[in-house]
N, CA, C and O of each residue as an XYZ file, in Angstrom:
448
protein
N     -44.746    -13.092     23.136
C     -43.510    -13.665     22.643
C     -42.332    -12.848     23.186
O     -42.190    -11.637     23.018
N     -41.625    -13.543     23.762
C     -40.329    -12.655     24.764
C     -39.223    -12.046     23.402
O     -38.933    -12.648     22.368
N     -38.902    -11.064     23.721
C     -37.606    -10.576     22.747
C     -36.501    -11.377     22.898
O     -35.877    -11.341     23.958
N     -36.281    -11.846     22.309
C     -34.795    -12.748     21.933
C     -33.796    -11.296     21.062
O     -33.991    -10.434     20.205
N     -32.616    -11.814     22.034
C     -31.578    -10.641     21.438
C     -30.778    -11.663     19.838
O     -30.925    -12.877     19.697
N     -30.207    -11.009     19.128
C     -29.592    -11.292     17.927
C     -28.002    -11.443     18.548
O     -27.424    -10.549     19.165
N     -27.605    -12.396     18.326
C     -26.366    -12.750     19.045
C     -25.300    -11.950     17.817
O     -25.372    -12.099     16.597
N     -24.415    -11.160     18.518
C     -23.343     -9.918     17.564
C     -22.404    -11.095     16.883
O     -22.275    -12.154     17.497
N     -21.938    -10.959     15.976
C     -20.838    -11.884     15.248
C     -20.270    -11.025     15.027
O     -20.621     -9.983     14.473
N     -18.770    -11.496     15.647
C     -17.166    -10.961     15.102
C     -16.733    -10.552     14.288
O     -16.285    -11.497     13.638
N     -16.445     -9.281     13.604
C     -16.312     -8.942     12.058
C     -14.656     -9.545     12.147
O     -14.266    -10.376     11.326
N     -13.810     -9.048     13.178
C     -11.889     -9.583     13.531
C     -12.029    -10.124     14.349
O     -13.093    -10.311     14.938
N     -10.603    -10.671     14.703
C     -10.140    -11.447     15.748
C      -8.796    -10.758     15.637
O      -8.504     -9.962     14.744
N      -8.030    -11.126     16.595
C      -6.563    -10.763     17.303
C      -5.653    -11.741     16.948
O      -6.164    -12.849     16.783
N      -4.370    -11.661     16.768
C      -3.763    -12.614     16.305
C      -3.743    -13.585     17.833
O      -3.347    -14.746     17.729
N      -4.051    -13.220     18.814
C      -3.826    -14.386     20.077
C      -5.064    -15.290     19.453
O      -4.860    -16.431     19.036
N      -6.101    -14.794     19.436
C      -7.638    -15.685     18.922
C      -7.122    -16.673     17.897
O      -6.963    -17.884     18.046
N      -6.872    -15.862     16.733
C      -6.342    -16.981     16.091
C      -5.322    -18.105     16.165
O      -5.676    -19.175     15.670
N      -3.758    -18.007     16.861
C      -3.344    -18.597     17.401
C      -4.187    -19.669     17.842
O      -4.382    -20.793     17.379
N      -4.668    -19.034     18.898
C      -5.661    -20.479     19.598
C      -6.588    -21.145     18.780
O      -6.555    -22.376     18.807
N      -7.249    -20.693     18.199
C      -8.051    -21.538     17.076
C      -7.267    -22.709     16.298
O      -7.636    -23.835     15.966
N      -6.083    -22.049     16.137
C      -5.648    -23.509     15.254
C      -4.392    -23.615     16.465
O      -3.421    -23.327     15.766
N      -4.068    -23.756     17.282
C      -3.169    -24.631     18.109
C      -1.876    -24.124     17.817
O      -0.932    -24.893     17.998
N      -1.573    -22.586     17.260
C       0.291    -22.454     16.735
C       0.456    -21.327     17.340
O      -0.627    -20.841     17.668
N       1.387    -20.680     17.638
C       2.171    -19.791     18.223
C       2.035    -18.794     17.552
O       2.092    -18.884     16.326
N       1.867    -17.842     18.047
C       1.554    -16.068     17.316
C       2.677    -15.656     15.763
O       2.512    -14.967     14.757
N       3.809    -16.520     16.305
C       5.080    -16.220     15.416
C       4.763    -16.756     14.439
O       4.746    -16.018     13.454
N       4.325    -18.400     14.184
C       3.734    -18.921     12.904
C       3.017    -17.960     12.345
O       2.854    -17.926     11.125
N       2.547    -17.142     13.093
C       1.133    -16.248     11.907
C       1.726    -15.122     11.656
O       1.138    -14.324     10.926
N       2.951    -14.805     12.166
C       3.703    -13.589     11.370
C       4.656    -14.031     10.206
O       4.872    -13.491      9.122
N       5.184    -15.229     10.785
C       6.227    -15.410      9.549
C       5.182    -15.784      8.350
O       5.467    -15.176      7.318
N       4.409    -16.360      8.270
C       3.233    -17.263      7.256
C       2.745    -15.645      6.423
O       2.554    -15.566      5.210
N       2.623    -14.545      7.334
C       2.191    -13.300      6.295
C       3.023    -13.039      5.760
O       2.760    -12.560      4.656
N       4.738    -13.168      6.171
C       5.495    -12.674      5.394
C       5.384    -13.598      4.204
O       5.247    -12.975      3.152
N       5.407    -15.097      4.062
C       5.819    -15.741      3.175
C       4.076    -15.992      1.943
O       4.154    -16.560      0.853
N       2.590    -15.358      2.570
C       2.148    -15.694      1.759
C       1.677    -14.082      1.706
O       1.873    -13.130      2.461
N       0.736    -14.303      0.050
C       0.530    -13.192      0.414
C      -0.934    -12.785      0.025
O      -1.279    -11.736     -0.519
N      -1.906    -14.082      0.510
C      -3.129    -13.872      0.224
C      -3.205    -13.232      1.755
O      -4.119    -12.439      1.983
N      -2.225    -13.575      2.850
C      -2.746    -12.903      4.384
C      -2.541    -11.485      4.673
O      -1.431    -11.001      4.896
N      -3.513    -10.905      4.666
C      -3.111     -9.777      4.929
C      -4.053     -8.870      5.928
O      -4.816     -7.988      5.535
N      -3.871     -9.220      7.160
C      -4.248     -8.854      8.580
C      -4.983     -6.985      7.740
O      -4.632     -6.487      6.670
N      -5.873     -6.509      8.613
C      -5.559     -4.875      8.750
C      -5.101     -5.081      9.873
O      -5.136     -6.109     10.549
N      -4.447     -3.613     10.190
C      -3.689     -3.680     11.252
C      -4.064     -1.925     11.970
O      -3.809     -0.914     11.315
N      -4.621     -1.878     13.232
C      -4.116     -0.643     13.848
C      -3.296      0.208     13.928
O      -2.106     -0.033     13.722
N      -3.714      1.307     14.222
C      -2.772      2.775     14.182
C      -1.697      2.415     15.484
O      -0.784      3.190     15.768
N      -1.925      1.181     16.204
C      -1.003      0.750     16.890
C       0.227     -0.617     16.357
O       1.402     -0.830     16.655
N      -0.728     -1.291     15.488
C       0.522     -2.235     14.603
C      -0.326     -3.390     15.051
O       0.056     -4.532     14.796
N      -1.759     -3.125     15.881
C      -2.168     -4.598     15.975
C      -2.729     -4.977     15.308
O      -3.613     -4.253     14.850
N      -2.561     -6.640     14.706
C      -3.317     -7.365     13.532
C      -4.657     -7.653     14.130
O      -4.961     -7.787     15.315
N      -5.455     -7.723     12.959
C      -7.044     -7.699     12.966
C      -7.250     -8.755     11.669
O      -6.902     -8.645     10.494
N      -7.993     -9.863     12.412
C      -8.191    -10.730     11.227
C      -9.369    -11.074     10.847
O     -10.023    -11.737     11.652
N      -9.988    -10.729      9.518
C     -11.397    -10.803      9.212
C     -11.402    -12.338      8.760
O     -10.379    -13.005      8.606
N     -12.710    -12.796      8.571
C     -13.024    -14.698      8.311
C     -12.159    -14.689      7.194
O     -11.277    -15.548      7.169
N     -12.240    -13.921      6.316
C     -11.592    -14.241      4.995
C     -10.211    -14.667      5.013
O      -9.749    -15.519      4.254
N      -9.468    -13.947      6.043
C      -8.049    -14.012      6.479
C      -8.074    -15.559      7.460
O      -7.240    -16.464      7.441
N      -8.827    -15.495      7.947
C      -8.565    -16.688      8.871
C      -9.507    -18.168      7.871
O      -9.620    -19.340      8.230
N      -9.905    -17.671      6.910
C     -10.156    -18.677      5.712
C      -9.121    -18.747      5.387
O      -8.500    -19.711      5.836
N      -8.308    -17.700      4.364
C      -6.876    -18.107      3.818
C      -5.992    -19.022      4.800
O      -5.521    -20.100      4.437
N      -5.807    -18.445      6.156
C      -4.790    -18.784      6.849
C      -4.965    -20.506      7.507
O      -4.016    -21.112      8.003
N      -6.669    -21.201      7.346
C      -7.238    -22.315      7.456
C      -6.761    -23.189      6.354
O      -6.493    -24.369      6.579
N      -6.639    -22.640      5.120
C      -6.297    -23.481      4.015
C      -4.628    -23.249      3.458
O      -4.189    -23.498      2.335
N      -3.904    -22.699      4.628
C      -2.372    -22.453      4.420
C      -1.738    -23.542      5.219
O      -0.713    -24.152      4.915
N      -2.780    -23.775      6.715
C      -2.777    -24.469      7.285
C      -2.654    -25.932      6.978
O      -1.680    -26.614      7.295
N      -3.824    -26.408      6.271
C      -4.120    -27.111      5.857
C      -3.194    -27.892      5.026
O      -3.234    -29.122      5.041
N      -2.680    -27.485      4.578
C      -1.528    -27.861      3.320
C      -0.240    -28.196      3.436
O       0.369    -29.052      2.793
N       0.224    -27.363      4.432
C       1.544    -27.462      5.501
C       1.509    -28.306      6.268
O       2.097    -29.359      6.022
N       0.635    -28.084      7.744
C       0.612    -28.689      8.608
C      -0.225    -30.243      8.343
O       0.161    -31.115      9.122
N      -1.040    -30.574      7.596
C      -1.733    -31.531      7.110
C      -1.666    -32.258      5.957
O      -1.461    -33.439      6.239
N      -1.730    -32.113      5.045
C      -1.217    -32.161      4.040
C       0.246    -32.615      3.741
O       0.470    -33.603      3.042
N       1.490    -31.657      4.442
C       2.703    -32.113      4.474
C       3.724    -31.519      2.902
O       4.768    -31.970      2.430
N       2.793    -30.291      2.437
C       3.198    -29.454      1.882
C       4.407    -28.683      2.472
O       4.409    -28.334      3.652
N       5.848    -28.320      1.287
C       6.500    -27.565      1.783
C       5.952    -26.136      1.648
O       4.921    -25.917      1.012
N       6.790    -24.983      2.371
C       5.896    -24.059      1.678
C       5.931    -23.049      0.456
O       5.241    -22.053      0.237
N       7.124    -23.724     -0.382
C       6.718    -23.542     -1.710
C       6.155    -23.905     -2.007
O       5.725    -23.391     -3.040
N       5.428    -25.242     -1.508
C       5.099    -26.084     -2.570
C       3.287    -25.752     -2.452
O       2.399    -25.945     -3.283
N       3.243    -25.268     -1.256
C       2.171    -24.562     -0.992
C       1.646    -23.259     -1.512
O       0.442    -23.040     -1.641
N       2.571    -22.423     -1.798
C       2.663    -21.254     -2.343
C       2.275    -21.448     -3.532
O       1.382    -20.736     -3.991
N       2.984    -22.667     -4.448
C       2.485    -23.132     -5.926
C       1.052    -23.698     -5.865
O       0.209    -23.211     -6.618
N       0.760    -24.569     -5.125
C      -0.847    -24.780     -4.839
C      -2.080    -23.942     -4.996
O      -3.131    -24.120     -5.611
N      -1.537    -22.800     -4.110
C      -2.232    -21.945     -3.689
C      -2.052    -20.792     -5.294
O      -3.057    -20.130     -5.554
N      -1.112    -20.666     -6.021
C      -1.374    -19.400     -7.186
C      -1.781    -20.398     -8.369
O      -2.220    -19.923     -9.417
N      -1.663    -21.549     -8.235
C      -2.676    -22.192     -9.158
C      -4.055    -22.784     -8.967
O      -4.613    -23.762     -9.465
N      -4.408    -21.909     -8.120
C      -5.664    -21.516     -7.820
C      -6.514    -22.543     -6.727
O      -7.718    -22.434     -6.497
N      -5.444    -23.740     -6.005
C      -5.882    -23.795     -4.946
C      -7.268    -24.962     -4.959
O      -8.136    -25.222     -4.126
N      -6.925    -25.545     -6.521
C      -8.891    -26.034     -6.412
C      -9.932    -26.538     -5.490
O      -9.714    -26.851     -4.319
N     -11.132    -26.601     -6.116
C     -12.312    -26.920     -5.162
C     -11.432    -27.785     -3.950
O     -11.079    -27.475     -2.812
N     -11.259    -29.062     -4.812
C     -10.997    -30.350     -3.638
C     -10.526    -29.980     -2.157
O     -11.042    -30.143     -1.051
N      -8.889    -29.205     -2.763
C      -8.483    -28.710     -1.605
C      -9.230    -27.909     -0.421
O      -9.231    -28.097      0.796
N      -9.803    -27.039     -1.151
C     -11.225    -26.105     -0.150
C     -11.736    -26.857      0.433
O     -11.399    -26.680      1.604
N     -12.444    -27.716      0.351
C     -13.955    -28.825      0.301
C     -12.823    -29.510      1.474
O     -13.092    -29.289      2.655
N     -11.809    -30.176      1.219
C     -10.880    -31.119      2.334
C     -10.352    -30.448      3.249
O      -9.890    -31.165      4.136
N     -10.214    -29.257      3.421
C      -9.839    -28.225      4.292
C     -10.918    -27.790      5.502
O     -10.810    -27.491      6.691
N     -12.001    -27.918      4.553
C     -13.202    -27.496      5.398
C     -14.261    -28.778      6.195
O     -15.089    -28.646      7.096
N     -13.776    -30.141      5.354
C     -14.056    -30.994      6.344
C     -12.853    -31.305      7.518
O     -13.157    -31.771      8.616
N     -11.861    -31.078      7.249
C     -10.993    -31.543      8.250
C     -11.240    -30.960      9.316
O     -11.118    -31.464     10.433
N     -11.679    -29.639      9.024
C     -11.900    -28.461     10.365
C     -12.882    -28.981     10.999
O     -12.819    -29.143     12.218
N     -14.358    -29.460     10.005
C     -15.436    -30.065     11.092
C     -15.463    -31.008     11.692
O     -16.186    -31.178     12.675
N     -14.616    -31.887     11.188
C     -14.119    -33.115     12.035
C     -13.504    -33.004     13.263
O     -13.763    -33.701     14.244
N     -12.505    -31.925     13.188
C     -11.497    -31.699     14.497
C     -12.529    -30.823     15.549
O     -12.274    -30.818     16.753
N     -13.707    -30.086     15.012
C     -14.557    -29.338     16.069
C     -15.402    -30.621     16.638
O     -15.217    -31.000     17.794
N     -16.263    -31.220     15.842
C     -16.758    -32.407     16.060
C     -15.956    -33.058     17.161
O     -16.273    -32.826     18.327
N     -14.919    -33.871     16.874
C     -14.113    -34.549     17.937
C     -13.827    -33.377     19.538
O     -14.017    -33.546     20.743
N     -13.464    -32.590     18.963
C     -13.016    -31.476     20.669
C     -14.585    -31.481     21.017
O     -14.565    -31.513     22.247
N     -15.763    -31.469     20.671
C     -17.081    -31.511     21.295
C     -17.485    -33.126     21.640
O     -18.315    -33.271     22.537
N     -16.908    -34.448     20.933
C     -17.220    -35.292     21.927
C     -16.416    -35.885     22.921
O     -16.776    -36.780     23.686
N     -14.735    -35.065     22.852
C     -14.261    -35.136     23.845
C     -14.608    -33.995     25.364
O     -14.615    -34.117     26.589
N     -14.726    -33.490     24.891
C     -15.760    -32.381     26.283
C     -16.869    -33.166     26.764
O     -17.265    -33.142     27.929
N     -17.451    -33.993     25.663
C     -18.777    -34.149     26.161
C     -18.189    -35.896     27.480
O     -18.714    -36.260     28.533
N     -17.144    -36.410     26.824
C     -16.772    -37.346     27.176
C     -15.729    -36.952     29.025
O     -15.667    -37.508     30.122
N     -15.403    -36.288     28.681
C     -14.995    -35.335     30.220
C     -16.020    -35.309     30.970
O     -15.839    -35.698     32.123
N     -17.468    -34.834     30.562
C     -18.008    -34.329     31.460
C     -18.538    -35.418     32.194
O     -18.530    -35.253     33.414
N     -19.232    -37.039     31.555
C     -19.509    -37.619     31.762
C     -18.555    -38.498     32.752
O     -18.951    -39.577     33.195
């Protein structure tokens, strides 16, 4: 039986990674820490942000609400300290598999 290696998973990401993951400009993800304050990057002895899943969970369902949703972002801010319920989670997290879903049968539709 051949050794199969254990593929490493990402504990952070960089704020460019994230950027690209959801399609917004590095600046959205600075002003969005100032204004929420479940985000909270660690950051290097150099000032660079480091974003663990949890952060890029919060920042998926900040997303979500604003940009989708059509939440202001108070009104998001109120969402979110009244705890944000299941539904919202659960609709946040299908929207995401939908939009990966679609970018994989448009690739697949390119290639063909």
């Amino acid at each position: 039986m051949p050794y199969k290696e254990k593929e490493i998973e990402k504990m952070y990401f960089t704020i460019s990674e994230v950027a690209k993951q959801f399609n917004v400009a590095t600046s959205l993800i600075r002003f969005w820490e100032t204004e929420f304050d479940i985000l909270k990057p660690r950051k290097t002895t150099k000032g660079n942000r480091l974003y663990s899943k949890k952060d890029i969970e919060n920042f998926r369902l900040i997303y979500h609400l604003v940009k989708e949703k059509g939440y202001t972002l108070d009104g998001a801010k109120k969402k979110l300290k009244e705890g944000g319920d299941d539904k919202t989670n659960v609709h946040a997290e299908i929207v995401s598999r939908l939009k990966n879903i679609r970018k994989f049968l448009e690739t697949m539709h390119n290639e063909l």
